[in-house]
MARVO-332714 format. One record per residue (C-alpha): residue number from 1; residue in three letters; x, y, z. Coordinates in Angstrom, 3 decimals. Layout:
REM residues N
<NUM,'ALA',<X,Y,Z>>
...
***
This chain:
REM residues 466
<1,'UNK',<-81.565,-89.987,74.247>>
<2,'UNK',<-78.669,-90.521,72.243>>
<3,'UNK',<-74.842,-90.377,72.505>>
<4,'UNK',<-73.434,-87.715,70.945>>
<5,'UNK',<-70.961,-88.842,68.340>>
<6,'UNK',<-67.723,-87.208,66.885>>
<7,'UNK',<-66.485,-88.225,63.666>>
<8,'UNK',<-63.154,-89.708,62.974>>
<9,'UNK',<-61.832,-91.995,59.930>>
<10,'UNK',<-59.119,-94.356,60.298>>
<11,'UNK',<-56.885,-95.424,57.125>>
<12,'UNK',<-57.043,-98.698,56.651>>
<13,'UNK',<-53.810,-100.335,54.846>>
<14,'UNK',<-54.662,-103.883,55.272>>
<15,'UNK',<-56.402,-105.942,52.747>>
<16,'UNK',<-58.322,-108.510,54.520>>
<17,'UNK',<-59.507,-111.429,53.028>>
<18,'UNK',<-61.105,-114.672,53.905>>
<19,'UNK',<-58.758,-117.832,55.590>>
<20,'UNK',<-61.098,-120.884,55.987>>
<21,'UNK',<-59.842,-122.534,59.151>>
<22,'UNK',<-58.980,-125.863,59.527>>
<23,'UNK',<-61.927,-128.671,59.632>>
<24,'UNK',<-64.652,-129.424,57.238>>
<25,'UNK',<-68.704,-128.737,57.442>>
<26,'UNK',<-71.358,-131.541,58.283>>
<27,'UNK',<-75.005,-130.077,57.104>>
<28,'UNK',<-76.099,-128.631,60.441>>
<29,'UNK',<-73.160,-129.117,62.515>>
<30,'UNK',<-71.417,-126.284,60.486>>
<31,'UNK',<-71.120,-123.197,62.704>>
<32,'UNK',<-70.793,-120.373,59.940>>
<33,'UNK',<-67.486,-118.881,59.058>>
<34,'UNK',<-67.565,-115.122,58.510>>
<35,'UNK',<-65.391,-112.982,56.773>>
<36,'UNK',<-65.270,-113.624,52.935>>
<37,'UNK',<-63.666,-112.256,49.762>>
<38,'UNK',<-65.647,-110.197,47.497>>
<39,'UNK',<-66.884,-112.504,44.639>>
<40,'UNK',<-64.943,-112.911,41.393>>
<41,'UNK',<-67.367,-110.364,39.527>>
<42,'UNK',<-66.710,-107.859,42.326>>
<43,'UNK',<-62.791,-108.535,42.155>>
<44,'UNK',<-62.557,-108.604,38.387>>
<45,'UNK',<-64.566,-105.135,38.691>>
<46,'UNK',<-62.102,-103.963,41.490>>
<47,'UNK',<-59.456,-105.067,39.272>>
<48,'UNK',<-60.612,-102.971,35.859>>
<49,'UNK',<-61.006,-99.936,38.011>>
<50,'UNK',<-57.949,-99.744,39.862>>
<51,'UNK',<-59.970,-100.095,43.796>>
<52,'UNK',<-59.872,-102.333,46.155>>
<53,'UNK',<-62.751,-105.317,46.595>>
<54,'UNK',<-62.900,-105.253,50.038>>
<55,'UNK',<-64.155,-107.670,52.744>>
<56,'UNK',<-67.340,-109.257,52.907>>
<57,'UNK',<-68.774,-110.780,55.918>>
<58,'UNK',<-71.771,-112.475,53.795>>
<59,'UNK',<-71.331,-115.660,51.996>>
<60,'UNK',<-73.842,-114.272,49.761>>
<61,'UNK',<-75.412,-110.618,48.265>>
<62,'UNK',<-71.574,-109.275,49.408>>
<63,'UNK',<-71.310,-105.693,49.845>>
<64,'UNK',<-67.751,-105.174,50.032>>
<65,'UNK',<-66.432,-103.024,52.954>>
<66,'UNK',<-63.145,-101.120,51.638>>
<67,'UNK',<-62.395,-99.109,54.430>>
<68,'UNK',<-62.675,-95.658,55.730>>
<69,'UNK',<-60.862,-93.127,54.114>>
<70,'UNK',<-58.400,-91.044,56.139>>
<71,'UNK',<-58.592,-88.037,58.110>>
<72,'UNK',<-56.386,-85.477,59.231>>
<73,'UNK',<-54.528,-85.930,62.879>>
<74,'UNK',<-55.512,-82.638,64.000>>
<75,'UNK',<-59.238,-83.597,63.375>>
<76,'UNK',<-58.488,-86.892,65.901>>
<77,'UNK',<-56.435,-84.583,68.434>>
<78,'UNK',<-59.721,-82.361,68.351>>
<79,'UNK',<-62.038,-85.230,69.091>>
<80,'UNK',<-61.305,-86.147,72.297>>
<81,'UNK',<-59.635,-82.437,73.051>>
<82,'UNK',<-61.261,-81.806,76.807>>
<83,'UNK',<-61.521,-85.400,78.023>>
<84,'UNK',<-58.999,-87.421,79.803>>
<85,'UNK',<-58.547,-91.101,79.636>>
<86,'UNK',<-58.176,-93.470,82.764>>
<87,'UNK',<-54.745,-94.378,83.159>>
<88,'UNK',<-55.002,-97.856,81.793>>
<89,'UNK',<-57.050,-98.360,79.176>>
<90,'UNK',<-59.678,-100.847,79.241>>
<91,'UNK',<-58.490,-102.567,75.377>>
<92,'UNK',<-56.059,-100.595,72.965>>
<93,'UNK',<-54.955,-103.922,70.473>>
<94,'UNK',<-51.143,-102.376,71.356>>
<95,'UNK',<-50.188,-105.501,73.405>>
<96,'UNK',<-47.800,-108.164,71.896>>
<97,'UNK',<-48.551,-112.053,72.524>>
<98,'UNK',<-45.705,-113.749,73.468>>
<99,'UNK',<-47.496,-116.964,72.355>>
<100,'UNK',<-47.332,-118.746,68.302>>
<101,'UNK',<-51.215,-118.011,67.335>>
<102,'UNK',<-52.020,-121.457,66.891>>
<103,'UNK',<-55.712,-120.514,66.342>>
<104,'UNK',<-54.631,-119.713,62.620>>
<105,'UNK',<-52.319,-122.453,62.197>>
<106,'UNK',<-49.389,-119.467,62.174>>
<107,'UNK',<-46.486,-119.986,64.446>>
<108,'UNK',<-45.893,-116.060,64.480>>
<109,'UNK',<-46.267,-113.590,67.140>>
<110,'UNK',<-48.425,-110.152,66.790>>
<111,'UNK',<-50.425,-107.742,68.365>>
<112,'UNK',<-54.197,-108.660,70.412>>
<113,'UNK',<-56.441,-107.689,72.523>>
<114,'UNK',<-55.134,-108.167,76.035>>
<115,'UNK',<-57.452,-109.780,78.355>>
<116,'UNK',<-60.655,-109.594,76.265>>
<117,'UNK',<-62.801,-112.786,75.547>>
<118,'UNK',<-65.134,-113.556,73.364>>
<119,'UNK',<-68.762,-115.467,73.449>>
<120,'UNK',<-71.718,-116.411,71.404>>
<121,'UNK',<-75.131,-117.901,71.639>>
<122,'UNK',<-73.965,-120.550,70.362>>
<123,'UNK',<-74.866,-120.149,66.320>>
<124,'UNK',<-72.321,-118.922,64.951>>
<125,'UNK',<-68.646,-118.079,65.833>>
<126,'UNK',<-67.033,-114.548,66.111>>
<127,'UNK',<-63.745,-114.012,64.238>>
<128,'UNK',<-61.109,-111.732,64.576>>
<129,'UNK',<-59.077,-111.028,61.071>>
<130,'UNK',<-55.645,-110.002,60.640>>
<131,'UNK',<-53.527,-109.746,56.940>>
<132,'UNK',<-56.676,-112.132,55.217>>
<133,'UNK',<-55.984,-114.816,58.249>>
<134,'UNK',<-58.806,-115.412,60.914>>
<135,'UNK',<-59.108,-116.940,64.200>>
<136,'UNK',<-61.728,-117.018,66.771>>
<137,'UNK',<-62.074,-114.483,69.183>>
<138,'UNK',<-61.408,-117.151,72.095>>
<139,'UNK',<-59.537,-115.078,74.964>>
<140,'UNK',<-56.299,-111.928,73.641>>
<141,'UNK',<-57.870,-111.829,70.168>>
<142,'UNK',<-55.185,-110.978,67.103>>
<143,'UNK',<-55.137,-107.467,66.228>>
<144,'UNK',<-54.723,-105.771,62.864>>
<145,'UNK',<-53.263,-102.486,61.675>>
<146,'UNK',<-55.727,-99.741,60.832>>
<147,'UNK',<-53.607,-96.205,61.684>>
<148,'UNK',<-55.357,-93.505,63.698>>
<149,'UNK',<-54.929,-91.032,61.325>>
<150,'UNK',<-52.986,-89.478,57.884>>
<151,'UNK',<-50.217,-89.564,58.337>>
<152,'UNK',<-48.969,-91.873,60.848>>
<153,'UNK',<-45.386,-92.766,62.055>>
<154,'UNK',<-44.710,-96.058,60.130>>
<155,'UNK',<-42.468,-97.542,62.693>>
<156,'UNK',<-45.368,-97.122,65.217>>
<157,'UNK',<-48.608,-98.384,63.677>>
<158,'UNK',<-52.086,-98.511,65.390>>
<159,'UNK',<-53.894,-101.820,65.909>>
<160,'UNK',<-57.611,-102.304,65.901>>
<161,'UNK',<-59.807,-105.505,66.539>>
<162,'UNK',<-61.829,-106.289,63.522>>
<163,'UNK',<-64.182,-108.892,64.240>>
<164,'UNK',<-66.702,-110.638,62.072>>
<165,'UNK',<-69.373,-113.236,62.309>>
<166,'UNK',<-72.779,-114.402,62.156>>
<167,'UNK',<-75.916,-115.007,61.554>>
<168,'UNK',<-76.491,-115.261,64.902>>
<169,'UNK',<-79.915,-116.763,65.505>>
<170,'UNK',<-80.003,-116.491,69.221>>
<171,'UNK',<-79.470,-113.579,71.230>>
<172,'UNK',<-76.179,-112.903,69.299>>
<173,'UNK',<-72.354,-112.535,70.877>>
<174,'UNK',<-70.010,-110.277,72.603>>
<175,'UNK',<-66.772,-109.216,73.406>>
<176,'UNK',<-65.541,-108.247,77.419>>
<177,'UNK',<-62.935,-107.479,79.676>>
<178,'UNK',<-62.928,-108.149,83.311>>
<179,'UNK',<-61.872,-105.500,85.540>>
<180,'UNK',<-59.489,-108.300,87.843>>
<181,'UNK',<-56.830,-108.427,85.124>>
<182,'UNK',<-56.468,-104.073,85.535>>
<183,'UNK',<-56.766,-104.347,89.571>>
<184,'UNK',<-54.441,-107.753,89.873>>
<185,'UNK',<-52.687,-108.788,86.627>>
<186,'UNK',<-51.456,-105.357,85.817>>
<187,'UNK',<-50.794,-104.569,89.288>>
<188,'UNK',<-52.963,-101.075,89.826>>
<189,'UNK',<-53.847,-102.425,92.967>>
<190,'UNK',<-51.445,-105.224,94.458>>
<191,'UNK',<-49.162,-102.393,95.844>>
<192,'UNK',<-50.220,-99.051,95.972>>
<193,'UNK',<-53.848,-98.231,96.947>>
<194,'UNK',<-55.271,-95.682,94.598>>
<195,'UNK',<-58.371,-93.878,94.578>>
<196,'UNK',<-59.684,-95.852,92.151>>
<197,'UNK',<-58.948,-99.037,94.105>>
<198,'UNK',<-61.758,-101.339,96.099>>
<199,'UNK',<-61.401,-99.924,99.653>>
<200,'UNK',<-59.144,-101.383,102.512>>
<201,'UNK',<-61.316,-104.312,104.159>>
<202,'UNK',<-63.764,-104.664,101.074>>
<203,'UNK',<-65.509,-108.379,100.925>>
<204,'UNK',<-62.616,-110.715,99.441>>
<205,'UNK',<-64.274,-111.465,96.447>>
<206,'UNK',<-64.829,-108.629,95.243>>
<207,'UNK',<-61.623,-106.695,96.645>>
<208,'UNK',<-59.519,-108.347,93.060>>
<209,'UNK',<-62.433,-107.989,91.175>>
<210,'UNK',<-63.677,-104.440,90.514>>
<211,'UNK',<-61.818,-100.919,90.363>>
<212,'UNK',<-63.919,-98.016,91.859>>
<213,'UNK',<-64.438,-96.040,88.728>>
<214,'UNK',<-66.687,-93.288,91.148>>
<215,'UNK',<-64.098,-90.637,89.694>>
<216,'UNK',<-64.976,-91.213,86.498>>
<217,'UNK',<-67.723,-90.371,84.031>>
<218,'UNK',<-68.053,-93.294,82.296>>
<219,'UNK',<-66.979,-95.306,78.902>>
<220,'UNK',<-65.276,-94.004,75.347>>
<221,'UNK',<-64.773,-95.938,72.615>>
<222,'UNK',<-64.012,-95.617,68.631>>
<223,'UNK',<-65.994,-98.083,66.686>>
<224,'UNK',<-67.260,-98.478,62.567>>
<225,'UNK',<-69.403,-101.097,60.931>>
<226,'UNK',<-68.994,-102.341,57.788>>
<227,'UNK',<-71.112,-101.697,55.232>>
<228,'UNK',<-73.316,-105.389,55.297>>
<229,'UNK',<-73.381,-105.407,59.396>>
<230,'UNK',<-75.572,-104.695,62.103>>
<231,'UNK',<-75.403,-101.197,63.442>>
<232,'UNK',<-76.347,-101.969,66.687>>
<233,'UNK',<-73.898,-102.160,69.446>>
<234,'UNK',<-74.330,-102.226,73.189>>
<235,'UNK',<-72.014,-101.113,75.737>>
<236,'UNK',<-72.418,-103.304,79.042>>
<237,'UNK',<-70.743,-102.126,82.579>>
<238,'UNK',<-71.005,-104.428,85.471>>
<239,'UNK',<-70.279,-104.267,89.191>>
<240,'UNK',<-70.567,-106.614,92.033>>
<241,'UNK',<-74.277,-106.232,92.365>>
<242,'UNK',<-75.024,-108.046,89.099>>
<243,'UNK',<-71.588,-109.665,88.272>>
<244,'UNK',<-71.571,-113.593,87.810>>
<245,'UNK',<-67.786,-113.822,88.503>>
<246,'UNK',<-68.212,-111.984,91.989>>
<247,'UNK',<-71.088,-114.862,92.889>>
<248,'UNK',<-68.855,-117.724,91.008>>
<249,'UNK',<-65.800,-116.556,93.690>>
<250,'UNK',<-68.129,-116.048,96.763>>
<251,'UNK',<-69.001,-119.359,96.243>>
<252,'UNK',<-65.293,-121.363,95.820>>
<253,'UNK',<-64.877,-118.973,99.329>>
<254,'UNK',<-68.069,-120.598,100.954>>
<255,'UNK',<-69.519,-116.923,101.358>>
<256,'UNK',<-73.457,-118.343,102.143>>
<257,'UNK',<-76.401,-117.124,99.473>>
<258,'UNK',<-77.830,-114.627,101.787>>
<259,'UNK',<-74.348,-112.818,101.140>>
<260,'UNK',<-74.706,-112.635,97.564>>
<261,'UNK',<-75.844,-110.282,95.469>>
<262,'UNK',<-77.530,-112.300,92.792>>
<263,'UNK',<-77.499,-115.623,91.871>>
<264,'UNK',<-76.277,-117.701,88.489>>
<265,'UNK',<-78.330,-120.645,87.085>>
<266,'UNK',<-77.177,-123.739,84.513>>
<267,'UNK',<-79.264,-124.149,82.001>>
<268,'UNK',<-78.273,-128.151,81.176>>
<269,'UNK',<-81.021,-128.662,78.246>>
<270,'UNK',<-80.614,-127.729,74.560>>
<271,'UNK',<-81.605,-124.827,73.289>>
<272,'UNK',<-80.154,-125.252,69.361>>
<273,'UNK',<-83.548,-127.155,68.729>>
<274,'UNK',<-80.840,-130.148,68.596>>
<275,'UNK',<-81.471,-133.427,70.618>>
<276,'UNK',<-79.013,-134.222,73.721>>
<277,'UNK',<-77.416,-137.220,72.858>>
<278,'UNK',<-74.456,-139.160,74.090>>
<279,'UNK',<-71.159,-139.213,72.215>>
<280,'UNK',<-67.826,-141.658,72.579>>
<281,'UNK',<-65.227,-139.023,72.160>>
<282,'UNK',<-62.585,-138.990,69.798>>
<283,'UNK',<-58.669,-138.743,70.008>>
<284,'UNK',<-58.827,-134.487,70.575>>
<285,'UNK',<-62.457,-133.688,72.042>>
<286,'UNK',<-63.929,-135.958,75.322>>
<287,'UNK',<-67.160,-137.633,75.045>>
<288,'UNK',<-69.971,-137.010,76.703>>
<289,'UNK',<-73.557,-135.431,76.350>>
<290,'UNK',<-73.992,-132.790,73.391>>
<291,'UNK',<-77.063,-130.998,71.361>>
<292,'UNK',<-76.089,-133.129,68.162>>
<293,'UNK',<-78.147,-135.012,65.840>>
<294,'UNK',<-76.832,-138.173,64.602>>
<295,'UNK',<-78.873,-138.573,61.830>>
<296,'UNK',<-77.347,-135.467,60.268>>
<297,'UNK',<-74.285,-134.952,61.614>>
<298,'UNK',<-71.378,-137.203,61.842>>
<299,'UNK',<-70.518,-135.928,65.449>>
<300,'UNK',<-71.110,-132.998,68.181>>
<301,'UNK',<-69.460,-129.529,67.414>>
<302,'UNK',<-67.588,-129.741,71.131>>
<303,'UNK',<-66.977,-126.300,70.666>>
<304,'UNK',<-69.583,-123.424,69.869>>
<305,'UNK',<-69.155,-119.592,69.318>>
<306,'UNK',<-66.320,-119.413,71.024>>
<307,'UNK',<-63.365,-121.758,71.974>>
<308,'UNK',<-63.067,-120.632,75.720>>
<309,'UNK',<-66.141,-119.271,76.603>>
<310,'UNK',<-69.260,-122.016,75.635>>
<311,'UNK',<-69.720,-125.667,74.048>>
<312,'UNK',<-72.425,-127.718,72.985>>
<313,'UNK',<-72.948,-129.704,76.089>>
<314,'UNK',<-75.917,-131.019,77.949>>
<315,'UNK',<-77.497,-133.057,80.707>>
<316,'UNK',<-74.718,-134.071,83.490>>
<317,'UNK',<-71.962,-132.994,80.796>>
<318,'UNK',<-73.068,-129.587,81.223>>
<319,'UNK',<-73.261,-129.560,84.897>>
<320,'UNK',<-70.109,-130.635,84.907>>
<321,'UNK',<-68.400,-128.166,83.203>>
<322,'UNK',<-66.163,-125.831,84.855>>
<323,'UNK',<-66.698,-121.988,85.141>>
<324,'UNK',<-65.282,-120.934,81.900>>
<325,'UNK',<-63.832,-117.654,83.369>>
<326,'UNK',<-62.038,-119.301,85.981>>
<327,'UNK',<-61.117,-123.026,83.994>>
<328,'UNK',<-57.801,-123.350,86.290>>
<329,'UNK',<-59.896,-123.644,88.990>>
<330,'UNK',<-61.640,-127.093,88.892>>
<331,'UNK',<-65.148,-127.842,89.566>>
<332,'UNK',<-67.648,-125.486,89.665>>
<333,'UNK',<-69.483,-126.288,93.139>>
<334,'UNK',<-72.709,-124.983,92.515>>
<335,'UNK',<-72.933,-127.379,89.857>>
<336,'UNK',<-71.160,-129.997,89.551>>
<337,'UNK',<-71.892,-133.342,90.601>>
<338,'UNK',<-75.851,-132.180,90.358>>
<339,'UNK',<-78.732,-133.636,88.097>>
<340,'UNK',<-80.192,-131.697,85.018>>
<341,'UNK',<-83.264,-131.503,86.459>>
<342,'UNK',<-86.875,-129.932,85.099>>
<343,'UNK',<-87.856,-126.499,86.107>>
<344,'UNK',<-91.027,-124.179,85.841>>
<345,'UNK',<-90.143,-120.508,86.837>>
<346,'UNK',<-92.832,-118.593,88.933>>
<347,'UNK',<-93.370,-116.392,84.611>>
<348,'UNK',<-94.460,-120.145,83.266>>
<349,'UNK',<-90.809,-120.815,81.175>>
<350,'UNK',<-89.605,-124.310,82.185>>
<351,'UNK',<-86.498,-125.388,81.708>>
<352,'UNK',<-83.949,-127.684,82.311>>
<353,'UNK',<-81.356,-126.874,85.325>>
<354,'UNK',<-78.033,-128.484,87.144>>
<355,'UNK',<-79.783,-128.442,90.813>>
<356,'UNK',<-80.917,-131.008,93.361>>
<357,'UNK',<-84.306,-130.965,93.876>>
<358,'UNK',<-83.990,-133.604,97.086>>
<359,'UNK',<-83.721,-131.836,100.093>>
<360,'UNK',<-82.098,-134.732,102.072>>
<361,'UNK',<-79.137,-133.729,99.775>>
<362,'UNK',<-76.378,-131.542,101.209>>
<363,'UNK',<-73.533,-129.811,99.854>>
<364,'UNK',<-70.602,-127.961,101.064>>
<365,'UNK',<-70.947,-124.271,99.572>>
<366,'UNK',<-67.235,-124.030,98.987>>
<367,'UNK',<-66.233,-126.927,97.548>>
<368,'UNK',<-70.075,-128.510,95.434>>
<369,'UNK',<-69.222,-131.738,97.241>>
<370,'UNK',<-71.714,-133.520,99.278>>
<371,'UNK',<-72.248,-132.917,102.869>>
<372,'UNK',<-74.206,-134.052,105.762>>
<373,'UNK',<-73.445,-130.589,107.479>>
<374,'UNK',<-74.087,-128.167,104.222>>
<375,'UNK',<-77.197,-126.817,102.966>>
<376,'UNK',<-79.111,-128.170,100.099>>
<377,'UNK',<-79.300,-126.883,97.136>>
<378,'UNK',<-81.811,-123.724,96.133>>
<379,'UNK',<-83.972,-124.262,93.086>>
<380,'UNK',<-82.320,-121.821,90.340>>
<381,'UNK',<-82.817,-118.198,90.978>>
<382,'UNK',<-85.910,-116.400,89.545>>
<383,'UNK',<-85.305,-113.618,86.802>>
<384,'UNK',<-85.244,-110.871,89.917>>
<385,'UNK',<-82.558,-112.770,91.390>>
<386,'UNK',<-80.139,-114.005,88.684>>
<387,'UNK',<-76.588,-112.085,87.970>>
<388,'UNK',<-75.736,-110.751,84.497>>
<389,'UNK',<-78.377,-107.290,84.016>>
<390,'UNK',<-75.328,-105.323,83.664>>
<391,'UNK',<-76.158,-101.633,82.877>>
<392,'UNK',<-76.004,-100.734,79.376>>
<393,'UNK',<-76.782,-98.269,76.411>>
<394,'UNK',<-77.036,-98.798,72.999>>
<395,'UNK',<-74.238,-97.405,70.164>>
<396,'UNK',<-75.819,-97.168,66.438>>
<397,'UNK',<-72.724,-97.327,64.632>>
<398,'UNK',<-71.659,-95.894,60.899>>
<399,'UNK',<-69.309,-97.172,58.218>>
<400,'UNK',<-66.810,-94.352,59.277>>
<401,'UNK',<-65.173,-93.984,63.018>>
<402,'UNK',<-66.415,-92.306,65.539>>
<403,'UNK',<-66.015,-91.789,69.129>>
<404,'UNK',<-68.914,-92.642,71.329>>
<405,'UNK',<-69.000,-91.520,74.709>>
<406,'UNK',<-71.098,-93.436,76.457>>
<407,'UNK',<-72.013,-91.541,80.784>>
<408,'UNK',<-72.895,-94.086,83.534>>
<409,'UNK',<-75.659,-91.511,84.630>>
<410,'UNK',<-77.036,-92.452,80.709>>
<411,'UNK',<-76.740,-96.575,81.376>>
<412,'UNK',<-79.893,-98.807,82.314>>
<413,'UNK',<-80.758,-102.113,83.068>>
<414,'UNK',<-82.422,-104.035,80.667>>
<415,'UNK',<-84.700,-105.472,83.407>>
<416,'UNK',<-84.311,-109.502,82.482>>
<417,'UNK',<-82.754,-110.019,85.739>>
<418,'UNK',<-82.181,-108.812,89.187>>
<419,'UNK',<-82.416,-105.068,89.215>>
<420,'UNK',<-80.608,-102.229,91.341>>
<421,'UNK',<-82.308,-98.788,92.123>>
<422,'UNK',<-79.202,-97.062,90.852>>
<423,'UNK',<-75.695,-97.745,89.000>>
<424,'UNK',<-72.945,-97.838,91.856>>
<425,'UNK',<-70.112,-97.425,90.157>>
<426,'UNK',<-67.797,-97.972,93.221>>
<427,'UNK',<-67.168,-101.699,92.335>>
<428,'UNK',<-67.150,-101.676,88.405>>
<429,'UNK',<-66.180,-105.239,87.390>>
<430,'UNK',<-66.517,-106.096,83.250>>
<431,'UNK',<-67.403,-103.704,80.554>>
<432,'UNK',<-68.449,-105.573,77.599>>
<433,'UNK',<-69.809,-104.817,73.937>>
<434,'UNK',<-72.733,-107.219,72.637>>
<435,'UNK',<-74.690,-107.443,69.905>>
<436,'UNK',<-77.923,-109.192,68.271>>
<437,'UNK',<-78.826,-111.455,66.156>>
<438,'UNK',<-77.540,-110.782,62.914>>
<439,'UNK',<-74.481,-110.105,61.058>>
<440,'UNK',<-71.482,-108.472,62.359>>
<441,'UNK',<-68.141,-106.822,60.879>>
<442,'UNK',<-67.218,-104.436,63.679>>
<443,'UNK',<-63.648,-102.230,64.168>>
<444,'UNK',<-63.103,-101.061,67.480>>
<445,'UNK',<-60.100,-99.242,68.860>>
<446,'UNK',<-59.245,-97.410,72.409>>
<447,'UNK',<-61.879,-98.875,74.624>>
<448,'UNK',<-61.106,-96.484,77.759>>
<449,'UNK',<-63.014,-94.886,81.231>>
<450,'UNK',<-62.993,-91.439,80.389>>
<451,'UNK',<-63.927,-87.885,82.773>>
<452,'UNK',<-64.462,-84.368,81.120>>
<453,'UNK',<-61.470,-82.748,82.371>>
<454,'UNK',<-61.294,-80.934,85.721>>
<455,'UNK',<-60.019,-77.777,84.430>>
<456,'UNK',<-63.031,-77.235,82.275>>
<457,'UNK',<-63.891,-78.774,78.528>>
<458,'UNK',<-64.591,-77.794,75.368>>
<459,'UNK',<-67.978,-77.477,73.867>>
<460,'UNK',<-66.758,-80.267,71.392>>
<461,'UNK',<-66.082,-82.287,73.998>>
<462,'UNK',<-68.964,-82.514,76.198>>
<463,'UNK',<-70.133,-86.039,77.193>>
<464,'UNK',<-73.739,-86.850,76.839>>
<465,'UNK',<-76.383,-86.039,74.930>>
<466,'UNK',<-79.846,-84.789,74.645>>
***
């Protein structure tokens, strides 16, 4: 099956063009920029012929992206013509930080992408590109302009992400938003109780956690490649069932395992093909144990695909680390203080793992610390026990917009985890969009719930697909 797709172009009026960031390159500690000027051939070409270059996200065999062309409003108004849009959208760019972006050494102020974070396998970094600067994706990414449609108001322009990156070698990135900033930081559920709220005397944890999206038909989106990226992207929807941050906060609330609903593991070994190996520090990054390799590189990258969301640690270092959706809130107590110990799985992969094989050796659930009253810990969790299968279904994307409408009933688990015999969609936590290995140079816009409309809908309008 595939989504059925409705075409829409955006103008884009921004030239973007590469901004190396601060910091230099050591052999294999670089992680690759992305996001490049076309070459000097291609802009002395561009230049003769009155066009724009365009942006590259190669380093190499460039094929300059130079933007969709535009398309008349009426054509957008008719795209999504029978639908209607929860009532807070999931990301729109529209936001203003009230924060200098110190990620691009600017001390300005723009539009982002409120509440969405970033992550990587670790390879490469993901950017996001605004006016030829670039900064990583981190957490509230900086927006650019890219206008719906021709013509647009200019006092009112429309912001986009653009993001670029790669190669990833791994399992490649993604991109998310958890549902807790809608139901808490935004308030849709502190005061009034709506149907799409958890219901009254729900399990704490996951109360602030999820909306109950049962209403709804599932998730919209407008995306475009460019023209030297990946089509392939995935659309990811999680709910308690398979959630990490519902385990990581049943945990801090000493909720014991046979409460939870799957179980997260730390892997505390390297998996870069670099050695773990112990480094002083220096006067910005703390020491520790990272997957560096002296001989080749003058010290650890402490930081790896994405600011916030992973590093390069290992052994105790990595067990140590705190839960990097939830930083403010200390230790991580499944983990910390533990060994990186050794560990075959019941498939034959072996591993290395922050757990305590001795079973003299008690914690306290809530708080990681030990405890002649707690439990010891569990080996980690086999694959049909671990969090993070989220349902999902794949997007093949164009170099021109389109709006992808993606049904719950159409989303599967990928089966690498713990699996569910059907989507509930009463406790919807984190949609996310993920991708490969590869290259990227994605644009997405108006990541939203959507329903066909109650009233009835238009044949052009209709949600899934055949």
């Amino acid at each position: 099956m595939v989504v059925r797709t409705v075409a829409r172009v955006k103008a884009n009026r921004v030239e973007l063009r590469r901004r190396l960031l601060a910091g230099s390159c050591a052999l294999a500690a670089c992680i690759p920029t992305a996001g490049n000027q076309a070459t000097d051939a291609q802009a002395t070409d561009a230049q003769a012929t009155g066009t724009s270059p365009g942006f590259c996200v190669k380093p190499t065999s460039c094929n300059p992206d130079p933007g969709p062309q535009p398309m008349s409003c009426a054509e957008v108004q008719a795209a999504e013509s029978g639908l209607e849009f929860f009532p807070h959208p999931i990301a729109n760019f529209e936001q203003t930080s009230n924060d200098p972006i110190s990620d691009v050494n600017q001390n300005e102020k723009g539009p982002i992408g409120q509440y969405v974070y970033g992550y990587t396998d670790a390879t490469a970094q993901v950017y996001a590109n605004r006016d030829g600067m670039q900064a990583p994706v981190g957490y509230q990414p900086i927006a650019t302009i890219s206008n719906l449609c021709d013509p647009d108001m200019p006092d009112q322009p429309n912001h986009v992400l653009h993001m670029s990156g790669g190669p990833y070698l791994g399992w490649g990135g993604g991109i998310g938003v958890a549902m807790e900033h809608l139901n808490q930081d935004d308030g849709l559920c502190t005061t009034i109780l709506h149907d799409y709220c958890p219901p009254v005397g729900s399990e704490d944890p996951v109360m602030g956690l999820t909306l109950n999206m049962s209403q709804w038909d599932g998730v919209a989106v407008w995306a475009r490649r460019a023209p030297d990226s990946q089509p392939l992207l995935r659309v990811l929807v999680g709910n308690k069932y398979v959630d990490e941050d519902v385990n990581y906060k049943q945990y801090r609330k000493g909720d014991p395992p046979s409460m939870h609903y799957c179980e997260r593991s730390r892997e505390c070994g390297c998996t870069n093909g670099r050695p773990c190996t112990y480094w002083g520090g220096s006067d910005t990054d703390v020491g520790g144990y990272y997957c560096w390799d002296p001989a080749v590189e003058s010290q650890p990258q402490t930081t790896s695909g994405s600011a916030i969301q992973a590093t390069n640690k290992c052994y105790t270092s990595r067990c140590d680390e705190v839960y990097p959706a939830y930083p403010q809130d200390g230790n991580d107590p499944q983990f910390y203080g533990r060994p990186c110990t050794p560990y075959a799985f019941r498939s034959g992969a072996q591993g290395s793992y922050c757990w305590d094989p001795d079973p003299d050796h008690h914690y306290d659930i809530a708080s990681g610390e030990p405890d002649p009253n707690g439990l010891p810990d569990s080996p980690p969790a086999e694959s049909d026990q671990g969090c993070g299968d989220y349902w999902t279904f794949p997007l093949h994307l164009t170099t021109e917009w389109r709006l992808y409408l993606v049904p719950f009933t159409e989303m599967l688990q990928q089966g690498w985890a713990k699996r569910w015999q059907f989507f509930d969609t009463s406790s919807v936590s984190v949609v996310r969009l993920t991708w490969d290995a590869g290259w990227i140079d994605y644009w997405i816009d108006d990541l939203r719930f959507y329903r066909v409309r109650r009233n009835g809908v238009s044949d052009a309008a209709t949600s899934a697909s055949q």
